[in-house]
Legacy VTK file of the C-alpha trace (Angstrom):
# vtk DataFile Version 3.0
C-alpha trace
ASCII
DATASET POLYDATA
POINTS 19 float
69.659 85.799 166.272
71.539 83.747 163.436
69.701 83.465 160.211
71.994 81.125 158.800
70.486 78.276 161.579
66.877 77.013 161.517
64.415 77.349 159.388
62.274 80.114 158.224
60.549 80.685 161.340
64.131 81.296 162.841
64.830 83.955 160.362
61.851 86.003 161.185
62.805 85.710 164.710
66.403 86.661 164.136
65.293 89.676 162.333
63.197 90.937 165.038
65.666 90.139 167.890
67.929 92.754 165.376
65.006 95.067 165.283
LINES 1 20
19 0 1 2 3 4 5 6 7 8 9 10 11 12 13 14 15 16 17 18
């Protein structure tokens, strides 16, 4: 995922796609 787009919610989704 890319953390630098979206909001918040899209940073706890990035971080779990990296999981």
């Amino acid at each position: 995922g890319n953390r630098l787009r979206g909001g918040p919610q899209m940073i706890q989704l990035s971080l779990d796609s990296k999981r």
